[in-house]
matplotlib code that plots the C-alpha trace (Angstrom):
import matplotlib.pyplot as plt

x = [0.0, 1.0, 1.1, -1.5, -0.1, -4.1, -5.8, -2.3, -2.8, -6.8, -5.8, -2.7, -4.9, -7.5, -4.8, -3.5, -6.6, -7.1, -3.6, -4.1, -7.1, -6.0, -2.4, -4.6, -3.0, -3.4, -1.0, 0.8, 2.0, 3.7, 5.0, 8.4, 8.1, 6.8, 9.9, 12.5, 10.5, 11.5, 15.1, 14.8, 12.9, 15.8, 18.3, 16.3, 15.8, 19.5, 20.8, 18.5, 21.1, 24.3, 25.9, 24.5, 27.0, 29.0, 31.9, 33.8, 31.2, 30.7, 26.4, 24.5, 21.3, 18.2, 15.5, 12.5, 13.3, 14.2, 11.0, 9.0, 10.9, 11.0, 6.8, 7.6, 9.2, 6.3, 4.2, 6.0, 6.2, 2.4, 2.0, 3.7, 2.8, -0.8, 0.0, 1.7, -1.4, 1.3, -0.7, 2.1, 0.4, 2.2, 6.0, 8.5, 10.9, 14.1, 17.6, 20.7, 24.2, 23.3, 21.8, 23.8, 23.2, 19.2, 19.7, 21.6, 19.3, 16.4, 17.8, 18.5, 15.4, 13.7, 15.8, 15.3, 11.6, 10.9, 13.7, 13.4, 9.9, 10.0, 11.4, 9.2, 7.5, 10.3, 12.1, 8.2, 8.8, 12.5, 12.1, 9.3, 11.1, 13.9, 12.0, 10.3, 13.8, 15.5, 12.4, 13.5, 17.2, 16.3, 14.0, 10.8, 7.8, 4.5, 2.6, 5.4, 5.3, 1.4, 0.7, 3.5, 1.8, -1.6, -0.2, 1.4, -1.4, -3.7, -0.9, -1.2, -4.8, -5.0, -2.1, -4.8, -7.4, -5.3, -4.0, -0.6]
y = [0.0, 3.4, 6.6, 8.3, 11.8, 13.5, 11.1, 11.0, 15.2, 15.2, 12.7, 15.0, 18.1, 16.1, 15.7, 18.9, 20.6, 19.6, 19.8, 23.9, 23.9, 22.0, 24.2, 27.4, 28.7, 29.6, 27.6, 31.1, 30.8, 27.3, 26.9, 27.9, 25.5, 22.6, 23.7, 23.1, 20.0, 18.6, 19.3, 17.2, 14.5, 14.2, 14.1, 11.4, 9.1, 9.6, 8.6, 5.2, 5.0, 4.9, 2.8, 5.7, 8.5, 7.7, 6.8, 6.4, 3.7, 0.2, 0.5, -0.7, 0.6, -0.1, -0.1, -0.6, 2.2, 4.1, 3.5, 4.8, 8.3, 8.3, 8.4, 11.1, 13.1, 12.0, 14.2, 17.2, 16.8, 17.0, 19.4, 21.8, 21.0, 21.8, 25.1, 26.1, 24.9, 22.7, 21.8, 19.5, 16.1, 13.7, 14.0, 10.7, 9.4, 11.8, 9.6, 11.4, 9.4, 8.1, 8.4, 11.0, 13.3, 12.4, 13.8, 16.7, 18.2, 17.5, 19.6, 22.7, 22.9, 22.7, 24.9, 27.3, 26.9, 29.9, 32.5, 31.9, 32.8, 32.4, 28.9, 27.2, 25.1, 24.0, 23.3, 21.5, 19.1, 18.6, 17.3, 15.4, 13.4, 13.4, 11.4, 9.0, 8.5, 7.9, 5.5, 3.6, 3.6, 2.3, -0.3, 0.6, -0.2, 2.0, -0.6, -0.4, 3.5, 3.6, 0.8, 3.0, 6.0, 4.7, 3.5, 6.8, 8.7, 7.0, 7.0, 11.1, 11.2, 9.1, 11.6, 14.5, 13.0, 12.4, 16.2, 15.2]
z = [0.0, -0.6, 1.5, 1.1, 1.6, 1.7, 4.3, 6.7, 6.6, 7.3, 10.2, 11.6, 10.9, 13.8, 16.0, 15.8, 16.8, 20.4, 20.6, 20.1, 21.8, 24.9, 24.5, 24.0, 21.3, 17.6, 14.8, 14.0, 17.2, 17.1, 13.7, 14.5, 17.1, 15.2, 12.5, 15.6, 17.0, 13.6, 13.6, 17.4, 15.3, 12.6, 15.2, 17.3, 14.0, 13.3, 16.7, 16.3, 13.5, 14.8, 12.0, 9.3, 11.0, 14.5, 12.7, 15.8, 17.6, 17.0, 17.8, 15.8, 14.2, 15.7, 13.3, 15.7, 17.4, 14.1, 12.6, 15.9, 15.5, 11.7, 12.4, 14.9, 11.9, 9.9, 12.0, 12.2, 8.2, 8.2, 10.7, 8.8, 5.3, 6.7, 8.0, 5.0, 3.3, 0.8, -2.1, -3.9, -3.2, -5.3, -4.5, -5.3, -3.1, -4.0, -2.7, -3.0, -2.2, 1.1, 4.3, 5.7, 2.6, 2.7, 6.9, 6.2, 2.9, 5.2, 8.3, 5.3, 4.1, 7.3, 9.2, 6.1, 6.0, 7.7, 6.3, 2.5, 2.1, -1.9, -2.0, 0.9, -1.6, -3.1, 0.4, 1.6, -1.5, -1.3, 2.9, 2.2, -0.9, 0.5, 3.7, 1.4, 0.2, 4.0, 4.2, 1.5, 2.3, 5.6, 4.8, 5.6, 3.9, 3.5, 5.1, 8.2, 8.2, 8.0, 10.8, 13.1, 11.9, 13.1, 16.7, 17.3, 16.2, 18.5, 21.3, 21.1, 20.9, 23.8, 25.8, 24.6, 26.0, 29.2, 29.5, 28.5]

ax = plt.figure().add_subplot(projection="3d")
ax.plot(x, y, z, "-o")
ax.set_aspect("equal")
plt.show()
């Protein structure tokens, strides 16, 4: 099965409204958060990856764990492509070199997300191939990424519900 890119941003876009609400604040307020929360993500996947960059340690990856925090990046993804009301629904997987290039283009264009204004569509489609790409690279399929999708996404509904 493929991702379906529309019904995974309807379902964030339901997450993300109690979120606000619960939070009390309006998504103007949070997207520069949500932009830095991403650069975490990356650097949460990518240290579930130690064989991908910590050339000096013998760890190796840990793909369960990888996949769980690659859906955290997922959300972020969504998060902000809704904001930014990102119409570019059918992007391809975009895999450049390796793993450590796919990391470091993503972590440009988000950081630049904000600053360059006139290119944020461009940067929107570059991360999010560029993800479908790391995916890829690392194994996953869509079914994986969708069933982790799910569990998380009900996991945060549930900590909403709970006043996490």
């Amino acid at each position: 099965m493929k991702l379906n890119w529309q019904e995974l941003r309807k379902k964030q876009a339901q997450l993300d409204e109690p979120i606000m609400i619960n939070a009390g604040l309006e998504e103007h307020e949070v997207i520069d958060k949500r932009i830095l929360s991403l650069l975490v993500e990356l650097g949460e996947l990518a240290n579930e990856l130690p064989e991908v960059f910590k050339y000096w340690s013998n760890k190796k990856n840990n793909y369960s764990a990888a996949l769980v925090e690659y859906v955290d990046v997922l959300h972020f993804i969504l998060s902000i492509e809704n904001y930014y009301e990102f119409k570019n629904i059918n992007i391809g997987s975009i895999r450049q070199y390796d793993e450590v290039t796919q990391f470091t283009v993503m972590n440009h264009n988000v950081a630049g997300i904000t600053i360059d204004e006139k290119y944020r569509d461009a940067k929107l489609t570059s991360i999010r191939g560029h993800f479908i790409g790391l995916g890829e690279m690392l194994g996953f399929s869509n079914d994986e990424i969708n069933d982790a999708y799910n569990r998380k996404y009900e996991v945060n509904l549930q900590r909403q519900a709970n006043g996490y």
